[in-house]
C-alpha positions as CSV (number, residue, x, y, z in Angstrom):
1,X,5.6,-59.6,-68.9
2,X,5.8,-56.3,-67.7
3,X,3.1,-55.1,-65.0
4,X,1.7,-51.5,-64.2
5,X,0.8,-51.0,-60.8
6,X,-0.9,-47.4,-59.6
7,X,1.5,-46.6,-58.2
8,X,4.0,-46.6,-61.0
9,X,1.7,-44.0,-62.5
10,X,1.9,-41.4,-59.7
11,X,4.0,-38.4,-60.4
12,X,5.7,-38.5,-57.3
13,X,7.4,-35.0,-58.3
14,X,3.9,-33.1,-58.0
15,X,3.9,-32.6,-54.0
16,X,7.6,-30.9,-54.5
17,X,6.6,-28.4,-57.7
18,X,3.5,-27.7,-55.7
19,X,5.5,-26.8,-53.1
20,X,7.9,-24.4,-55.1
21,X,5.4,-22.4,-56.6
22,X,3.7,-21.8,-52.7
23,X,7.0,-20.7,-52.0
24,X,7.4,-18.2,-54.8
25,X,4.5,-16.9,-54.3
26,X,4.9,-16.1,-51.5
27,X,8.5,-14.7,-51.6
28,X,6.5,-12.2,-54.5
29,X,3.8,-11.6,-52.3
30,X,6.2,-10.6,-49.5
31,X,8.2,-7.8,-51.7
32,X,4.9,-6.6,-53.5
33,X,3.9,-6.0,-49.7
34,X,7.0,-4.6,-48.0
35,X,7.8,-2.2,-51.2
36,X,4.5,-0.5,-50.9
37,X,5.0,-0.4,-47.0
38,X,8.3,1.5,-47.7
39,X,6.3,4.3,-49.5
40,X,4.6,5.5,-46.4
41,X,7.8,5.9,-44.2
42,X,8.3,9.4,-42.8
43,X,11.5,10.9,-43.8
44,X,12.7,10.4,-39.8
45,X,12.1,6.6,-40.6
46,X,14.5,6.7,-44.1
47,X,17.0,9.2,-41.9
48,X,17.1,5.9,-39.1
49,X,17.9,3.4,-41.5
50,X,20.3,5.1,-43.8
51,X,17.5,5.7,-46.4
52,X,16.9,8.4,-49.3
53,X,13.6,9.0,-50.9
54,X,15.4,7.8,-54.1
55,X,15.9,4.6,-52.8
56,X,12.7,4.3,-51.7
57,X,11.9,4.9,-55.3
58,X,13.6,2.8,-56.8
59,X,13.1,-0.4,-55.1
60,X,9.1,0.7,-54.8
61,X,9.4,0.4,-59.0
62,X,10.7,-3.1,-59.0
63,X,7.9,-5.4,-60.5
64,X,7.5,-7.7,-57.5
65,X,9.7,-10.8,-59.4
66,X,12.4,-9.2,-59.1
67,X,14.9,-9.1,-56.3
């Protein structure tokens, strides 16, 4: 005889997947933020970090999943 406790019946992966996608969302939030930022540096701010306006550009066009 086989017996089904409550426990048995938990999915006990949830916590972790819940975790994940917090994390991800994050992460996305985090470039969708700092790629708009970018847009508003001065050209003095792109000439201190070794930035061009075409850089700027492209990476301000990435769809926030991508890296």
């Amino acid at each position: 005889m086989s017996t089904l406790t409550h426990n048995s019946m938990t999915n006990h992966h949830a916590p972790g997947l819940i975790q994940q996608i917090g994390e991800t969302l994050h992460v996305w939030h985090e470039r969708y933020r700092t790629r708009r930022e970018l847009t508003n540096w001065t050209s003095r701010d792109l000439h201190d970090v070794g930035l061009s306006w075409s850089d700027i550009a492209y990476e301000a066009d990435k769809p926030f999943w991508r890296a």
